[in-house]
C-alpha positions as CSV (number, residue, x, y, z in Angstrom):
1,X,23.0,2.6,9.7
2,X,23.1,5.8,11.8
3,X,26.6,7.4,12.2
4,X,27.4,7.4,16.6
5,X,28.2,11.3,17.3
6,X,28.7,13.6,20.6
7,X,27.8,16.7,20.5
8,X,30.1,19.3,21.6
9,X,28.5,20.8,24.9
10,X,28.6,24.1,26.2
11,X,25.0,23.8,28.7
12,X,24.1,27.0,26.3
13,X,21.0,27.0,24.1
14,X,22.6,26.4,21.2
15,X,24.4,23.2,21.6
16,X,21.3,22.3,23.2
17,X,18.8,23.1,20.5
18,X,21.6,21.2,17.9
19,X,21.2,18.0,20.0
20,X,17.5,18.4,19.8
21,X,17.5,18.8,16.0
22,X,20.0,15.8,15.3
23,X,18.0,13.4,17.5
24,X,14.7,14.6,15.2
25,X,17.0,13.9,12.5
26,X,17.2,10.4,13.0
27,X,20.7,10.6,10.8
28,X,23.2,10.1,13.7
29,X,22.6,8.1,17.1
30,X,24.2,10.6,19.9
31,X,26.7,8.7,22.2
32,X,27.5,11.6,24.5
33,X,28.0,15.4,25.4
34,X,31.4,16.7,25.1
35,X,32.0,19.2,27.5
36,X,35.6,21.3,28.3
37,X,35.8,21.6,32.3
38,X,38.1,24.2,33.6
39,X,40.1,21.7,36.2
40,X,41.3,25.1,38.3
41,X,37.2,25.9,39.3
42,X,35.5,23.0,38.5
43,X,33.0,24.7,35.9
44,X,32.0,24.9,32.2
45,X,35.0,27.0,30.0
46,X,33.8,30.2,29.1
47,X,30.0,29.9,30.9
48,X,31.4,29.6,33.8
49,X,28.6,26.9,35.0
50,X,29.2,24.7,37.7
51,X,30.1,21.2,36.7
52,X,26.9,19.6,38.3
53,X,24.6,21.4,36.5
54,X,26.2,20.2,33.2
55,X,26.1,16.6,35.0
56,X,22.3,17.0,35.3
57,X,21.8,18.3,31.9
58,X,23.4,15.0,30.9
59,X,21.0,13.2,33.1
60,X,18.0,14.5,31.7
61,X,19.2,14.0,28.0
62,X,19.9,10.8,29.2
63,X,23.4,10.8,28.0
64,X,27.1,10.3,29.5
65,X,29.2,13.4,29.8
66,X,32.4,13.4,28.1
67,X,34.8,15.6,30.5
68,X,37.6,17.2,28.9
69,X,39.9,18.9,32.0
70,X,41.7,22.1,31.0
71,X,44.4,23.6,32.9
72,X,44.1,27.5,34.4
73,X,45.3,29.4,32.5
74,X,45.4,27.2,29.3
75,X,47.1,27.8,26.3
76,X,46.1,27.0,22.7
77,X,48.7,24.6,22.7
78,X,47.8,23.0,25.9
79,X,43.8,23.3,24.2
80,X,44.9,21.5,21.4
81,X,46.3,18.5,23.2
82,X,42.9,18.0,25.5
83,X,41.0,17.7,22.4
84,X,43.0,15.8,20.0
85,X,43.4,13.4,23.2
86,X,39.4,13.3,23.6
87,X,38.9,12.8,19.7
88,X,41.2,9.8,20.0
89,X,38.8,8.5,23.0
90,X,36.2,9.2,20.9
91,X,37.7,7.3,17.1
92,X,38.5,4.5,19.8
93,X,34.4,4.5,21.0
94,X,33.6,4.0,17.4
95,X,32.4,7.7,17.2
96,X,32.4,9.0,13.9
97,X,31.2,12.6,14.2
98,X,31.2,15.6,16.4
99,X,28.0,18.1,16.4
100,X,28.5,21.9,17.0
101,X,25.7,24.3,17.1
102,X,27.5,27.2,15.6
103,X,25.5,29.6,13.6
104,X,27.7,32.2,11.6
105,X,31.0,33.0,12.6
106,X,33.3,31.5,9.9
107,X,37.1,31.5,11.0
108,X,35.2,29.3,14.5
109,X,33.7,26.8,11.8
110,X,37.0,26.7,10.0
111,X,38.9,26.1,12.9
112,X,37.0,22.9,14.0
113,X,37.1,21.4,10.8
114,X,40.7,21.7,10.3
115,X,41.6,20.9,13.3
116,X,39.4,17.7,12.2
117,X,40.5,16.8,8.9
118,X,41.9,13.5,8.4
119,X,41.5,12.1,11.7
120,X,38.6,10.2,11.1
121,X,36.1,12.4,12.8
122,X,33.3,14.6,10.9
123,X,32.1,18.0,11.9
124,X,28.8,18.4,11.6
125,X,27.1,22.0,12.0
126,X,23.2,21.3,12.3
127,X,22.1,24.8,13.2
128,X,24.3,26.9,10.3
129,X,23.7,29.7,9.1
130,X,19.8,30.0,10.6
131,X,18.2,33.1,10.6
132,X,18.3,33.8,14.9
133,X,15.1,36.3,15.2
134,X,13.4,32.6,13.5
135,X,15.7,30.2,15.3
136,X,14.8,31.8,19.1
137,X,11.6,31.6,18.3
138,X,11.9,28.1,17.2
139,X,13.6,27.6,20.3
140,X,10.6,28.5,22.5
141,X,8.0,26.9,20.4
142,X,9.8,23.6,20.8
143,X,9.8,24.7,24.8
144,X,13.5,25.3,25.1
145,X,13.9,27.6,28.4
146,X,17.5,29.0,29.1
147,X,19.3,31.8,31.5
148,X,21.6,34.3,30.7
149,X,25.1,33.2,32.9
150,X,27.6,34.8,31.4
151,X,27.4,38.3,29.2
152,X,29.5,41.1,27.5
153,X,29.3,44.0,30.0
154,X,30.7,46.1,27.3
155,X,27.5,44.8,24.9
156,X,25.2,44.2,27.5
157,X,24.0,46.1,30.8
158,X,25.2,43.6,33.8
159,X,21.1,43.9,34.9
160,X,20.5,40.7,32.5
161,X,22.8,38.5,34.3
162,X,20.5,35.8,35.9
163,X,17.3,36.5,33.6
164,X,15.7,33.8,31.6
165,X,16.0,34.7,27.1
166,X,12.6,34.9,27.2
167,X,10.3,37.4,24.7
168,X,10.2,40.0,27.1
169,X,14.2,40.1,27.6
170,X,14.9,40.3,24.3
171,X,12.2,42.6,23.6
172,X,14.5,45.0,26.5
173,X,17.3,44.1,24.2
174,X,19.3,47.0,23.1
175,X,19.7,47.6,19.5
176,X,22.3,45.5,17.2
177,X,22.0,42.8,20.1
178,X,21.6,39.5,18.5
179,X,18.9,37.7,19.9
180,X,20.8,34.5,20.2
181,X,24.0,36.3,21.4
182,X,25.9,35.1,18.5
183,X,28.1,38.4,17.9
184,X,29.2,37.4,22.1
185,X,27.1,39.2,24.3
186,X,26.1,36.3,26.2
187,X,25.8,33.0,27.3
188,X,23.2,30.9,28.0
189,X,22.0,27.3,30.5
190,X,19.5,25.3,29.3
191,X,17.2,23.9,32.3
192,X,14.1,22.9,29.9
193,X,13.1,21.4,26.9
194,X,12.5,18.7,24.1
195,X,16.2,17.3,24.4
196,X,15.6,16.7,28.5
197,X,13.1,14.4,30.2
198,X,12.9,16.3,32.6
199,X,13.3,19.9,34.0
200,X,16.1,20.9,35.7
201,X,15.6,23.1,38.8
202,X,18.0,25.9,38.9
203,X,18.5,29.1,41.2
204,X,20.1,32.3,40.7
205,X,23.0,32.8,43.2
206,X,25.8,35.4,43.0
207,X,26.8,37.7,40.0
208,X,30.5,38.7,40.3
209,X,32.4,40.4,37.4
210,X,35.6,38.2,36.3
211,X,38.1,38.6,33.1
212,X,35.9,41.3,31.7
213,X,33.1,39.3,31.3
214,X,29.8,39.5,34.2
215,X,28.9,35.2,35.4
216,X,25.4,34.6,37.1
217,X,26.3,31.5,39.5
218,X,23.8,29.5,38.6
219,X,22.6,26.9,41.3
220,X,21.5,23.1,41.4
221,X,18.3,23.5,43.7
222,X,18.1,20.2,45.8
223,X,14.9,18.6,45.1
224,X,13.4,19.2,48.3
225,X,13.4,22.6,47.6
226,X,12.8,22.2,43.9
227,X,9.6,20.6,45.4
228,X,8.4,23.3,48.0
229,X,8.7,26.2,45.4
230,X,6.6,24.0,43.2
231,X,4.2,24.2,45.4
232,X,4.6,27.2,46.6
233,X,3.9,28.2,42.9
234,X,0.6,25.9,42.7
235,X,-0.9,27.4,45.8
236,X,-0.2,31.1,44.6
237,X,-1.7,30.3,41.3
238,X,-5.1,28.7,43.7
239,X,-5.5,32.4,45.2
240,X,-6.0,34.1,41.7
């Protein structure tokens, strides 16, 4: 019998690509996406993406969203509570594991599974320790397409803000930048691949520079417009 999981939710690429490889799996059955909401903005923690765009991720996994609100500012301690209250929700739902797609960085994996030990929750780690030059390319094969929507100014030029992590902007990449961003340089949104049914049509809007860190506002494009620049797109490839 298949263990019932969430997997923890960030919108990025990674948490993405780890609900994609535990569904292949066929070890655990995925209840839900468990996602931290800054209450003060009404967007992702740390990506800074707008709440409906993490909505319609959930849509097209065809998944509920599991909203965790956190205060603005927010302490550890006040952290702490959200989630040991949103693990109980979860023990109560039956769940009996929570997916992260972390990759390398220890004291984060050590962290999560001691804040988990002995509550009756399992972390599980589906993507650790993968090589990233193979894993991005993994990524794309399997037809995973992401933007950059948050990034290190201090790692990263502000110019990739708002591209997609595609060949060519990693390829532009300066040196020692991990091509999954996994030493911090940035942050990614997943509007494509093999964990939705569907693409999810997204916009760049403004770029502003907040808490050290550069955020592309990413934008939900209404599916009128989603359908025009469709077109737009078919009738520009008939003139070539």
């Amino acid at each position: 019998m298949r263990k019932k999981a969430l997997v923890s939710w960030s919108s990025g690429k990674d948490s993405a690509f780890a609900l994609h490889v535990l569904r292949q799996s066929n070890e655990y059955e995925i209840v839900g996406l468990l996602t931290t909401i800054n209450a003060r903005f009404d967007r992702v923690a740390m990506h800074g993406v707008r709440r409906e765009l993490v909505e319609a991720q959930a849509d097209a996994a065809g998944l509920p969203l599991w909203k965790v609100p956190l205060p603005w500012p927010c302490s550890n301690q006040e952290y702490e509570a959200a989630m040991s209250a949103a693990c109980a929700q979860a023990i109560d739902a039956g769940v009996q594991a929570v997916a992260f797609g972390d990759l390398f960085l220890e004291d984060v994996r050590q962290y999560r599974e001691d804040r988990m030990r002995g509550i009756g929750l399992a972390p599980v780690f589906p993507l650790w320790k993968r090589d990233t030059r193979r894993l991005i390319h993994d990524m794309w094969a399997d037809g995973v397409r992401s933007r950059i929507v948050c990034l290190d100014p201090r790692k990263l030029s502000a110019s990739f803000a708002g591209r997609d992590l595609d060949q060519q902007t990693v390829d532009e990449f300066p040196s020692g930048i991990d091509p999954c961003g996994e030493n911090g340089e940035f942050h990614t949104f997943v509007y494509d691949g093999p964990m939705f049914a569907h693409v999810i049509p997204v916009q760049n809007g403004e770029a502003v520079t907040r808490d050290g860190f550069v955020f592309m506002d990413v934008i939900l494009r209404k599916p009128a417009e989603a359908a025009a620049a469709a077109e737009g797109k078919q009738q520009t490839g008939k003139c070539r």
